[in-house]
C-alpha positions in Angstrom: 15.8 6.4 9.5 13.3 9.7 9.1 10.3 10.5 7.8 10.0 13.4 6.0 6.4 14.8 4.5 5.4 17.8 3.0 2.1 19.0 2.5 0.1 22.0 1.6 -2.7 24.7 2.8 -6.7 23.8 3.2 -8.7 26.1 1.7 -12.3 26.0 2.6 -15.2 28.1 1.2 -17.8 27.4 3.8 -20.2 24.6 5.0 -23.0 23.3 3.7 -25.2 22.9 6.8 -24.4 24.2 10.7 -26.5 24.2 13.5 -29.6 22.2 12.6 -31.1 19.6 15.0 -31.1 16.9 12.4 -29.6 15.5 8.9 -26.3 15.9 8.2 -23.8 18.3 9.6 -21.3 20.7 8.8 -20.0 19.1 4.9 -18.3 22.1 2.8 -16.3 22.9 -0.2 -12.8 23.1 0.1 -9.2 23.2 -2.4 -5.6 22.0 -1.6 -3.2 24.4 -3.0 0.6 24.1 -3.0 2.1 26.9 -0.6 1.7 27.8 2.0 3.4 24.7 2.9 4.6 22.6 5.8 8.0 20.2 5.3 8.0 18.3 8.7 10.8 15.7 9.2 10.4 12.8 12.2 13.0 10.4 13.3 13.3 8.1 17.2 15.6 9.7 19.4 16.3 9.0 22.8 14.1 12.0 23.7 12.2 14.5 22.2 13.8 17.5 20.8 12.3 20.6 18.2 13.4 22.5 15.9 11.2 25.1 13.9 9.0 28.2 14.7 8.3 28.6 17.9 4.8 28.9 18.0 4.5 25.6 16.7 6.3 24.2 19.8 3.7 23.7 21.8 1.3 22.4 19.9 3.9 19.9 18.9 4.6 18.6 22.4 0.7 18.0 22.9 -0.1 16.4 20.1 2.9 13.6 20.8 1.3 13.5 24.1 -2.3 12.6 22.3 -0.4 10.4 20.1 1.1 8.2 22.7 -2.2 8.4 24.7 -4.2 7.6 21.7 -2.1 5.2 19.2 -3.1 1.6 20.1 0.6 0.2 19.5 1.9 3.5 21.0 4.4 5.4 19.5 8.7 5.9 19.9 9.4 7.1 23.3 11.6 10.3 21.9 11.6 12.1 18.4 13.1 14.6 16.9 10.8 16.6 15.1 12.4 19.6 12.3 9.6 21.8 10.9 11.2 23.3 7.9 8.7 25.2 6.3 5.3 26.2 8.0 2.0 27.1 7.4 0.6 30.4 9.1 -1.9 29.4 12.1 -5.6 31.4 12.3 -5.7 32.6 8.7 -8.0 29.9 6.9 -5.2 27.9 5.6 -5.9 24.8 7.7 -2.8 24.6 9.1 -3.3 23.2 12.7 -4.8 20.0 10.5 -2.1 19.6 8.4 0.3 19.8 11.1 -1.2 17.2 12.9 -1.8 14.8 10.4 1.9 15.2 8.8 3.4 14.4 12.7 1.2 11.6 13.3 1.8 10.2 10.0 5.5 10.7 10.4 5.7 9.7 13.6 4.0 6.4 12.5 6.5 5.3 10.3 5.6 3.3 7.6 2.7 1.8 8.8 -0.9 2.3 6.8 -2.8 4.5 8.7 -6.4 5.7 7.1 -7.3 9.3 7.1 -10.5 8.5 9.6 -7.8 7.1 12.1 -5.7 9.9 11.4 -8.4 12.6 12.1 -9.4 10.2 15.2 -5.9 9.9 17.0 -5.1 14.0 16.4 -8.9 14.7 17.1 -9.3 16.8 13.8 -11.8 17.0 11.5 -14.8 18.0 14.0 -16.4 20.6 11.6 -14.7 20.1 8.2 -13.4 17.1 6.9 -11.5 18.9 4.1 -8.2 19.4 5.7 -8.4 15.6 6.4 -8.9 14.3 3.4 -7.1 17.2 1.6 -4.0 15.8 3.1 -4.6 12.2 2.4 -5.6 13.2 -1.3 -5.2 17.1 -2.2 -7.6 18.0 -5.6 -11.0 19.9 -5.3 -12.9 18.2 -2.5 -16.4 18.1 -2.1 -17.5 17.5 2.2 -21.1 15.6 2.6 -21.0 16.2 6.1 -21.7 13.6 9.1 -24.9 12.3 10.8 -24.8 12.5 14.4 -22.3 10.5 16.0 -20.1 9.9 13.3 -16.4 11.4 13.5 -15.5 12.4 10.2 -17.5 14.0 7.5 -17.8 11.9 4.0 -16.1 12.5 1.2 -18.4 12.6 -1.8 -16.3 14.3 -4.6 -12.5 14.2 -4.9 -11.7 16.3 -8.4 -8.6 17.3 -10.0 -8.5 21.3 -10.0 -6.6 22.7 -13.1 -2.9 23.3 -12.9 -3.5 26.5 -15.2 -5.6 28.2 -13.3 -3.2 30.0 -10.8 -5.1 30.9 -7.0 -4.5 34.5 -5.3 -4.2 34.7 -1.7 -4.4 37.4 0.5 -4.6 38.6 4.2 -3.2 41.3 6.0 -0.6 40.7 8.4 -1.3 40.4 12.1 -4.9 39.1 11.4 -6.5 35.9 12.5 -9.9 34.3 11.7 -11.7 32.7 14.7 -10.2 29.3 16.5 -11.1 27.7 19.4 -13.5 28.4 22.3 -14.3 31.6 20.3 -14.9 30.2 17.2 -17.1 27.7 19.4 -18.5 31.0 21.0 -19.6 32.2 17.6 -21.5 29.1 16.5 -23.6 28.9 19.6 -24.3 32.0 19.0 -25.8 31.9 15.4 -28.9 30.4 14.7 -29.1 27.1 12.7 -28.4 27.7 9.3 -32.3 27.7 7.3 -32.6 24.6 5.0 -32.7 26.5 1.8 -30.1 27.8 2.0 -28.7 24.9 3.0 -30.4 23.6 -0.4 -29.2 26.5 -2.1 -25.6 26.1 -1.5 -26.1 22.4 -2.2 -27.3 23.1 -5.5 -24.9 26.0 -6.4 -22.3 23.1 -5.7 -24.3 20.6 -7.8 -25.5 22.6 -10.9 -23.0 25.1 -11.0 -19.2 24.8 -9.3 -18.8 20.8 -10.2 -20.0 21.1 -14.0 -18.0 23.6 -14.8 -15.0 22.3 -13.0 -15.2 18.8 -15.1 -15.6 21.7 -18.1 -13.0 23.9 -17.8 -15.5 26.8 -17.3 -13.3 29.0 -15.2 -15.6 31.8 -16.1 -18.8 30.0 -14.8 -16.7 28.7 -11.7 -15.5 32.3 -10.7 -19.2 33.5 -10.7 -20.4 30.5 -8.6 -17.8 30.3 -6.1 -18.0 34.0 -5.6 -22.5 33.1 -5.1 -21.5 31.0 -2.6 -19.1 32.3 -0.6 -21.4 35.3 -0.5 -24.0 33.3 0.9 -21.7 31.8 3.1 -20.5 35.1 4.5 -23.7 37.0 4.9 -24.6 33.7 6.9 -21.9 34.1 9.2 -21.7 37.9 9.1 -23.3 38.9 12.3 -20.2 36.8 14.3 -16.9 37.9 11.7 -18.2 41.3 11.2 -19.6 41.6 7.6 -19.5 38.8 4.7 -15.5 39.3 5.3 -13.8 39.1 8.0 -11.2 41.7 7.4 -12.5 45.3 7.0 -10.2 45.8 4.2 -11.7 42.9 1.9 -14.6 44.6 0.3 -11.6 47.1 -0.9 -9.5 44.1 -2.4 -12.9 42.5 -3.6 -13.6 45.4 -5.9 -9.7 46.2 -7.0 -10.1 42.6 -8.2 -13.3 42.6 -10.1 -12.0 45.8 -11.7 -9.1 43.5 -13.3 -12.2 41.4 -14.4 -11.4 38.8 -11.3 -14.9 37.7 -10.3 -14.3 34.4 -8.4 -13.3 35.9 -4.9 -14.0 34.4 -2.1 -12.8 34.0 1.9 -11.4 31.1 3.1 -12.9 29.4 6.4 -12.9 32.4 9.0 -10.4 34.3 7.0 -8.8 36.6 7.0 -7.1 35.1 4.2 -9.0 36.1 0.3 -8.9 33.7 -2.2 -9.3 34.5 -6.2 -9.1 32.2 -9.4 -7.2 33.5 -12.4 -8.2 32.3 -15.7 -4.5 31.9 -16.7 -1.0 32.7 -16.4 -0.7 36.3 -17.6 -3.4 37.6 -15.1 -1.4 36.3 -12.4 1.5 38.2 -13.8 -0.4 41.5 -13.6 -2.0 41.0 -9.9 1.4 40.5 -9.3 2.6 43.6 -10.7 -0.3 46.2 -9.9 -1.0 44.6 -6.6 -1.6 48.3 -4.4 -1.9 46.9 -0.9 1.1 47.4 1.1 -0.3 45.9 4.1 -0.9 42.2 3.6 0.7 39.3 2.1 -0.1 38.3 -1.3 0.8 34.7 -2.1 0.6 33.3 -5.6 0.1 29.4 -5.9 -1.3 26.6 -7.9 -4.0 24.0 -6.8 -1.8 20.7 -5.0 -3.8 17.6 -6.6 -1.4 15.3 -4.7 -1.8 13.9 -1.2 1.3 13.8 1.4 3.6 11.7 0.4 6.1 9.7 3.1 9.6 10.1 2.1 12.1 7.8 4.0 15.6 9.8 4.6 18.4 7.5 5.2 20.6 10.8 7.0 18.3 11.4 9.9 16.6 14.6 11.0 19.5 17.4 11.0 19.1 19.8 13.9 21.5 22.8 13.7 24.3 23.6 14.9 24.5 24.5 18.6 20.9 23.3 19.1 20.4 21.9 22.6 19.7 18.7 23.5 15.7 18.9 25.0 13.2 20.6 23.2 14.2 24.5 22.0 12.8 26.4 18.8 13.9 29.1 16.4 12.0 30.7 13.9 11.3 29.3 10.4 11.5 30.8 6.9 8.7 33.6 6.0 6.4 32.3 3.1 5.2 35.9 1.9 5.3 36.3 -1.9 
């Protein structure tokens, strides 16, 4: 028997609170959308073997280690772990959560497992609990943060994010957002985010983003998410380098707003972009007129689904000639 799960990228427009000595911490704003994606398949083996992209192989191996350290029951002694499809690392797409979260939920079996143990046993979900309980329930997700002492941010609005409105994604290639000690590095070095605009950004999310959301406002959403993001970025502009992180996205910014694309904004440390279309036929002409040679534009829909376990009676299929310890090869590309 295998496991097989699939889920998609984390987006996340920016916390709420970061710094401050007291109240709650960290919380955000955040969006499942369907690609990039990652299609991980699990099944016992009599030791562990690997097949996918190779820069994922080592962050596989440790996390089975934390697994087997961490899992009360334990886990199987060997797996054999296939990573099909992939989500790009460093580019604000979430994609060291999901990958932890689909392996330990695969590796689990059938068993229910809760997001909050999830998040515990992988050690995610520090900062943001979006990836976390993006994974467990995809949709437009709405991060309280977490007193001190608590592991896992709480979840205050779970929203289903309209399936017409189609989601731009850009970054150029080669370009990471902050990870890390350095992402650490940069938050020490900020000061504590000031309470309004902590309050601000609260009631952007509040007044503006949610009501218009449960409306179908995309208009009125575009304008807010864009307020906030900027407030976000200016916030963290002295440690990414401007309100984006990649030089190139005040260029991209404006080519969008000429098409009349207002709700732009970056996703965690970036360098991925993010816009919402209004509808089908703009996405059509981004696609078309898109001038920048140097990135990857992606075209993708919200994912209002969580990650599913799918039990495959076959078994994990390595290919042929693949040896019998862990190895890697590279996966598909996902650029549109």
């Amino acid at each position: 028997m295998a496991i097989e799960i699939t889920t998609g990228s984390r987006l996340h427009f920016g916390p709420l609170a970061a710094g401050q000595m007291s109240g709650r911490w960290f919380g955000g704003i955040g969006l499942m959308v369907q690609e990039p994606a990652l299609e991980l398949c699990v099944q016992s083996d009599s030791r562990d073997q690997y097949s996918g992209p190779a820069e994922l192989e080592g962050r596989v191996r440790e996390l089975l280690q934390r697994l087997r350290r961490s899992v009360p029951d334990g886990v199987p002694g060997g797996v054999s772990v296939r990573i099909a499809r992939s989500i790009p690392l460093h580019q604000g797409f979430g994609g060291g959560t999901q990958l932890a979260l689909a392996l330990a939920q695969a590796v689990l079996g059938e068993r229910p497992v809760s997001p909050e143990q999830l998040a515990r046993w992988t050690a995610r979900g520090g900062r943001s609990a979006i990836g976390v309980h993006g994974f467990s329930r995809g949709g437009w997700l709405v991060d309280a943060g977490k007193p001190a002492g608590r592991d896992l941010g709480t979840l205050i609005v779970r929203e289903e994010f309209p399936a017409e409105w189609p989601i731009v994604l850009w970054s150029r290639r080669g370009r990471k957002g902050l990870s890390g000690a350095a992402e650490r590095a940069a938050l020490e070095r900020l000061p504590p985010m000031p309470a309004s605009l902590t309050d601000r950004l609260a009631g952007i999310v509040l007044r503006e983003l949610l009501p218009a959301l449960k409306e179908r406002a995309v208009l009125d959403f575009s304008r807010s998410l864009r307020a906030y993001g900027e407030l976000v970025g200016r916030f963290f502009a002295p440690v990414q380098g401007g309100t984006y992180a990649d030089p190139q996205a005040e260029e991209v910014v404006c080519w969008l707003e000429r098409q009349g694309i207002v709700g732009v904004a970056q996703s965690s440390w970036g360098p991925t972009l993010v816009a919402i279309l209004p509808e089908e036929a703009a996405a059509a002409a981004v696609a078309r007129d898109w001038p920048f040679t140097d990135g990857v534009l992606r075209i993708t829909r919200a994912r209002n689904v969580g990650a599913p376990r799918r039990v495959l009676a076959g078994g994990v299929h390595h290919p042929s000639g693949a040896p019998s310890h862990i190895t890697s090869h590279e996966g598909p590309s996902h650029g549109v």
